[in-house]
C-alpha positions in Angstrom: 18.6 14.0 -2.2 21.8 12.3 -1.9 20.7 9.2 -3.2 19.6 8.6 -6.7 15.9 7.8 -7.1 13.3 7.9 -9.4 11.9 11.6 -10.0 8.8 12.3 -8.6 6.9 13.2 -11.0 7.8 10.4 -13.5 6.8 8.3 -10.4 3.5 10.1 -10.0 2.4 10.1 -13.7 3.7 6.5 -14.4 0.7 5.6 -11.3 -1.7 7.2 -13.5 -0.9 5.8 -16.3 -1.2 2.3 -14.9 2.9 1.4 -15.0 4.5 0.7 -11.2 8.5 0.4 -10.6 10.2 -2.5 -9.4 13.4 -3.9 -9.2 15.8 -6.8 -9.3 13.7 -8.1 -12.2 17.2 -9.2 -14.2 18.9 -9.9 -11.0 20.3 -6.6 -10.4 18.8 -3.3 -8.9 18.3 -1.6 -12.5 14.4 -0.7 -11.9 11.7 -2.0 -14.4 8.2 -0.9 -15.0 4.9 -3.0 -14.9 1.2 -2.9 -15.9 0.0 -6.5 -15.6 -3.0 -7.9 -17.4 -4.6 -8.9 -15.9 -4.1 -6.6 -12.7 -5.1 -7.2 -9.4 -7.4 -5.0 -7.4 -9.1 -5.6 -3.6 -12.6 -4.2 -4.0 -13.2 -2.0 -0.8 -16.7 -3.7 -0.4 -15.3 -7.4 -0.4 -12.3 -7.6 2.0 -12.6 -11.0 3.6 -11.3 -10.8 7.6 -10.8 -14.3 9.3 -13.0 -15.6 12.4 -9.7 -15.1 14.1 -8.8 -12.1 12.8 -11.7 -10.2 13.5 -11.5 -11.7 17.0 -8.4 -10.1 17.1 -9.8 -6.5 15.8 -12.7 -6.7 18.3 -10.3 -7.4 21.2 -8.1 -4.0 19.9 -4.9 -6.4 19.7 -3.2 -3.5 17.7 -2.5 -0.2 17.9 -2.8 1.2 14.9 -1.0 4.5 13.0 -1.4 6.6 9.6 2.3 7.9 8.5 3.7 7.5 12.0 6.8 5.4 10.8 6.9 5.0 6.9 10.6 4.6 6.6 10.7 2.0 8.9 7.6 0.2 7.3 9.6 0.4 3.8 12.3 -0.8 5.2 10.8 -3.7 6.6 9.2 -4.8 4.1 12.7 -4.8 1.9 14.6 -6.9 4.3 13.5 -9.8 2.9 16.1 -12.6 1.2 14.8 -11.9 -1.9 13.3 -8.5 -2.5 12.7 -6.0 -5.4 12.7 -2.7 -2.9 15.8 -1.7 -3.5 17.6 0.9 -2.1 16.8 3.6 -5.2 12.9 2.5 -4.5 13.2 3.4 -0.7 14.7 6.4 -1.4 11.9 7.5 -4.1 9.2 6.3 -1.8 10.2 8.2 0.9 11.0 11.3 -1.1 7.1 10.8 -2.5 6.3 10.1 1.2 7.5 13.6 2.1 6.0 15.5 -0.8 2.8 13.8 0.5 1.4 11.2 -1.9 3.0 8.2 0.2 1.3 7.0 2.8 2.4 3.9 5.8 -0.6 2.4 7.7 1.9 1.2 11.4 0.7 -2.2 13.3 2.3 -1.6 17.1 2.2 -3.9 20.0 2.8 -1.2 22.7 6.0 0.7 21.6 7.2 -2.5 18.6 6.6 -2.0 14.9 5.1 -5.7 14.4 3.7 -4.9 11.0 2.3 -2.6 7.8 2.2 -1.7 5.1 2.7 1.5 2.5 1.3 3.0 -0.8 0.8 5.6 -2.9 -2.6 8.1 -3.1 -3.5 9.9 -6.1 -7.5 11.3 -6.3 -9.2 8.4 -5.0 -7.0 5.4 -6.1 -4.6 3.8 -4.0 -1.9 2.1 -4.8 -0.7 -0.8 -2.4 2.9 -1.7 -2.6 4.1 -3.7 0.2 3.2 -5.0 3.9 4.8 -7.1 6.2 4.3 -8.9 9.4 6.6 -9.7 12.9 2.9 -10.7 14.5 0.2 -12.9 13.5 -2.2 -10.9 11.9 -0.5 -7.2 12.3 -0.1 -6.9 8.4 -3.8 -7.9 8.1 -5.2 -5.5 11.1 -3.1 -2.8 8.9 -4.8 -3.6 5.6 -8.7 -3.5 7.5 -7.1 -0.2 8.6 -6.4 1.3 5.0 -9.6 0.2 3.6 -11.6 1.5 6.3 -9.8 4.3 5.6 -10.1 4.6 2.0 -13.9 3.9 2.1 -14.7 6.6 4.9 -12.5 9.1 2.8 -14.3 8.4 -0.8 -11.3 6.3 -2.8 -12.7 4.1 -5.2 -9.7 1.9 -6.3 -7.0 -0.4 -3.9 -4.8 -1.5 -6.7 -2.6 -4.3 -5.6 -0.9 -5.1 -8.5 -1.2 -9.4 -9.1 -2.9 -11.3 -6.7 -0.9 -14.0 -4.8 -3.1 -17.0 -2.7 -2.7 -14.5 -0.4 -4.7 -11.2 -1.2 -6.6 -14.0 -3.3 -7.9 -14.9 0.5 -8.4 -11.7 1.8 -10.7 -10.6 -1.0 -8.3 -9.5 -3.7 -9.4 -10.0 -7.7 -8.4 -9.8 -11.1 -9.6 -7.6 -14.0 -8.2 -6.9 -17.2 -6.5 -3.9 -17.9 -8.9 -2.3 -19.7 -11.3 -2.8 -16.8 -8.5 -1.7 -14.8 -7.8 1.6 -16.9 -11.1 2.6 -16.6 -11.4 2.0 -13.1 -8.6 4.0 -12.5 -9.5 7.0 -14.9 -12.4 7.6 -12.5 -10.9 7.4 -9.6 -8.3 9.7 -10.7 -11.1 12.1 -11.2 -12.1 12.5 -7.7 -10.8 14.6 -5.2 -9.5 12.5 -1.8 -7.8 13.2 1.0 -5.7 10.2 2.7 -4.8 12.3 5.2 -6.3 15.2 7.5 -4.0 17.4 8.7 -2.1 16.4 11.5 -1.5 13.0 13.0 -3.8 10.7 14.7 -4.1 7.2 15.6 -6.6 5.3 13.1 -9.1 3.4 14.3 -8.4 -0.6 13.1 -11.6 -2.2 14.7 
C-alpha cells in the first residue's frame, strides 16, 4: 500500500481481543484504541424498526447491496465536520475490505449511494463501525439489511461499540465487558460466512 495504515493482522486480533481503533481522540489523526465498559451491543433478536420505517421496507424504497461500494460508504461516513475516520483508518479498512473481513451493506435510490454502513466479520461477530444517511431512513433500511443478514448466516454478536439515543432507539444495549468478552469468545468460535461467493443484491424487506 502506498498509504500507511494499521497492519492487518494487529487490526484483526485487536477485534478479538475486544480493542477497536479510532482516531482524532487528542485532536490529531494519531489512532487510539478502545474497549468500553460498558460496551454496546444490538441483539439480533431485538432491532426496533419504526411504523414508518417498515412502511418504507414493505414498499422496497431501497435497493439494497452487500460489498458493492465499500470505499465510497467509508468515505461517506468520514466526511463529516468532525470525524475520527481518518485517512490511515480508510486506508486499513479497505485493505481489510480486500483481504475479505470488511464488509459495506449499500442503500441506493436507483443509481445514488443515499446511505450505509460498514464493519468488520470475524466467526460469527460483527463488528459495526459506521453508517450514514443522504435519505430518510437509508442508513436504517441498511442496518435491517445486515442483521437479516447476520441472523440467516448464524452470527451471534453485532457489536456497536457505545450506544448513542440513537442505536438506543433502534434496539441497541449495554453490557459490561465481561458480558461482552464472553459473548464475543463464542462467537469467535463459530464458523460464518458474511458473504457467499459472488455478488448479489440483498434482500432489505
Amino acid at each position: 500500500m502506498t498509504r500507511r495504515s494499521i497492519p492487518p493482522a494487529l487490526l484483526l486480533d485487536a477485534y478479538a481481543s475486544g480493542w477497536f481503533p479510532m482516531a482524532g481522540a487528542d485532536g490529531t489523526d494519531a489512532i487510539h484504541w478502545f474497549s468500553p465498559d460498558p460496551r454496546g451491543i444490538l441483539p439480533l433478536d431485538g432491532l426496533r424498526a419504526s411504523r414508518r420505517l417498515r412502511r418504507s421496507l414493505r414498499a422496497r424504497r431501497f435497493r439494497v447491496t452487500v460489498d458493492e461500494a465499500f470505499g465510497e460508504v467509508i468515505r461517506a461516513c468520514a466526511a463529516r465536520d468532525e470525524t475520527w475516520i481518518s485517512q490511515e483508518i480508510v486506508e486499513t479498512y479497505r485493505h481489510v475490505h480486500t483481504l475479505g473481513y470488511a464488509h459495506s451493506v449499500e442503500t441506493w435510490l436507483g443509481e445514488t449511494l443515499v446511505g450505509g454502513l460498514y464493519g468488520v466479520a470475524l466467526g460469527g461477530a460483527f463488528f459495526g463501525e459506521s453508517m450514514f444517511h443522504r435519505a430518510t431512513d437509508a442508513s436504517k433500511a441498511a442496518l435491517v439489511a445486515l442483521v437479516e443478514r447476520l441472523r440467516h448466516r448464524g452470527f451471534t454478536l453485532l457489536d456497536v461499540q457505545w450506544v448513542t439515543p440513537h442505536l438506543g432507539s433502534l434496539g441497541a444495549v449495554e453490557i459490561s465487558r465481561s458480558q461482552y468478552l464472553e459473548r464475543l469468545a463464542q462467537a469467535l468460535g463459530r464458523e460464518c460466512h458474511f458473504e457467499e461467493s459472488g455478488r448479489q443484491d440483498a434482500d432489505a424487506g
